[in-house]
C-alpha positions, 0 to 999 in steps of 0.5 A: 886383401882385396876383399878389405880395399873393396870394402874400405873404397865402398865405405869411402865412397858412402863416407863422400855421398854422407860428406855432402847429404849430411850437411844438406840434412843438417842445415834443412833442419838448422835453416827451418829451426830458424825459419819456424821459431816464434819470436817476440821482439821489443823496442822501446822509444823515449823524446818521441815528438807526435802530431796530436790532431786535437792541437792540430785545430786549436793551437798549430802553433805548437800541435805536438806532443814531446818527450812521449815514451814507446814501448813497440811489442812484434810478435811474430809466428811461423804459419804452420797452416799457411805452409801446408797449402798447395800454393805455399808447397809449390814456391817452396816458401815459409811464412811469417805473420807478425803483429806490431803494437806501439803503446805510449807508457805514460797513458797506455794509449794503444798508438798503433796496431799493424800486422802482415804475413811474408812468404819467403824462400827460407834458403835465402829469405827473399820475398815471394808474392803468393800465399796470402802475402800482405800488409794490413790486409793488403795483398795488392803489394808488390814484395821485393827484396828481403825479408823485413824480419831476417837477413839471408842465411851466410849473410854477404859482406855487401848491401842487401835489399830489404823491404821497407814497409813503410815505402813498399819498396827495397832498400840497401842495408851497407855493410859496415864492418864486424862488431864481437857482441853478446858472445858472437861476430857480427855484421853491421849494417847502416841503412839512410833513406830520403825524403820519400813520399809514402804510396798510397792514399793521403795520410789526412784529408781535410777541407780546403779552408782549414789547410789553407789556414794549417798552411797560413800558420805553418808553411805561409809560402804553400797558403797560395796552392791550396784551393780555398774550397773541396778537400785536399790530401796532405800526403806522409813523407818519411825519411830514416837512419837505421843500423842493425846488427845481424848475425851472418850465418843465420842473417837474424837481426840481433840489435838496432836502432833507428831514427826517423821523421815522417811529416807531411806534405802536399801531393809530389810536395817538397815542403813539409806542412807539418811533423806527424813524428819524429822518433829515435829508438832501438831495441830492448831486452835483447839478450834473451833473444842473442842467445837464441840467436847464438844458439841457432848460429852454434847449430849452423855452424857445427852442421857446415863442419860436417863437409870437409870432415866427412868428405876428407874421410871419404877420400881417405877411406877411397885412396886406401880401398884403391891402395889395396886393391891395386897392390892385391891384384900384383901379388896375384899377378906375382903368384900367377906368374910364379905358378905358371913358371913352375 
């Protein structure tokens, strides 16, 4: 009998170390499942208002455009090449490149173009500043917070500071309860920024006789602060509502939509000049990608099983290894006692 409790406690013991390396292995290959899968994310924007700049000069009165519909296309990649380096091995980060396209559907004018890379730790998607990190081409950004792109994995029940590109700064997401949509539990978060000064240089430097006449035509109280000759900077100020739908276990954005207003203003101004847009959208053909989503999550999910299973089998196995080693060492006692009786 001693023989099969040593047995079953070693196999216990082995059944607890698989019940932690197990879920460790399992959830590396989940996490980089979600951390290495390109992805193509569309939204769509319909009553966008733009600043046309050629009405700008010939009617400030009325230099918009209204009613202008966006497609925005993000394509984004793990950078595979980015990752093999010594730099990106040391800080233990992956990295995501991604392009954003905003085509107006009307004329197919190309309206705007960006790309960036992130570097990340992929355990809790915070940003790290190494590895090419940028935006725009841009490498002198301090990256705080987390990922635009992902939430964290096991995604909390409280704010998280995301970066926001625009202000290059983290912000709070509020959590806002749970939501059951396309097939899994959701976390809702809602985002509210200010008015906020954009960093950086002017969004349009014009000469100071024509922003003297914008500002006569469109805020007459600021006419008197701007100087009649040399170049003055109008500086972009945003504001934005976002809400989002995150899936928690793997923190990937499911669904969202978002408003904002970006005009524009004089240096540290608090009076708008003129609106460079204003639009409110959301996602677009997402069911595709919430059932990629689901899928990941359905991974994550059968791999966090694995503990406690395992882990109660090792304790099992080890209890009943103990048993019968503990009772075969009696009956050897009892036999050894009954032949030194003898």
């Amino acid at each position: 009998m001693k023989p099969t409790g040593i047995v079953l406690l070693v196999l216990g013991v082995l059944a607890a170390i698989l019940g932690i390396a197990a879920p460790v292995i399992g959830t590396n290959v989940a996490v980089g499942k979600v951390d290495s899968t390109d992805s193509t994310t569309y939204t769509e924007a319909v009553g966008v208002k733009i600043l046309n700049q050629g009405k700008l000069l010939a009617n400030p009165k009325d230099p918009y455009d209204t009613n202008v519909p966006i497609i925005g296309t993000r394509v984004t990649k793990a950078d595979s090449a980015a990752m093999d380096s010594q730099e990106a091995k040391d800080n233990k980060a992956t990295i995501f490149t991604t392009v954003s396209t905003n085509v107006r559907t009307d004329t197919n004018a190309e309206l705007s173009k960006s790309e960036a890379t992130f570097a990340f730790d992929p355990s809790d998607s915070k940003l790290i500043n190494c590895c090419g990190a940028n935006l725009g081409g841009d490498t002198n950004v301090d990256f705080q917070g987390v990922m635009p792109l992902k939430f964290p994995f096991g995604t909390p029940q409280a704010d998280v500071e995301v970066f926001d590109t625009t202000l290059q700064k983290a912000i709070p997401f509020t959590f806002a309860g749970e939501v059951d949509q396309y097939g899994m539990a959701l976390y809702r978060f809602t985002q509210s920024i200010p008015v906020t000064q954009v960093p950086g240089k002017p969004f349009l430097e014009v000469p100071g006789s024509i922003a003297k006449g914008l500002a006569a035509s469109l805020a007459p109280e600021l006419a008197d602060q701007i100087p009649a000759e040399g170049n003055v900077g109008m500086y972009a100020f945003y504001t934005a509502e976002s809400d989002y739908l995150v899936e928690p276990m793997s923190g990937q954005i499911v669904d969202g939509k978002s408003s904002s207003t970006t005009t524009l203003r004089l240096n540290g101004g608090t009076k708008d000049i003129v609106t460079v847009a204003q639009v409110d959208g959301g996602s677009k053909d997402v069911e595709k990608g919430a059932a990629e989503i689901k899928s990941s999550a359905d991974l994550l999910a059968m791999v966090s099983m694995a503990l406690p299973l395992l882990l109660g089998l090792g304790a099992l196995l080890a209890i009943i290894g103990i048993v019968l080693i503990v009772l075969a060492g009696k009956k050897k006692k009892a036999a050894s006692s009954a032949g030194a009786s003898s």
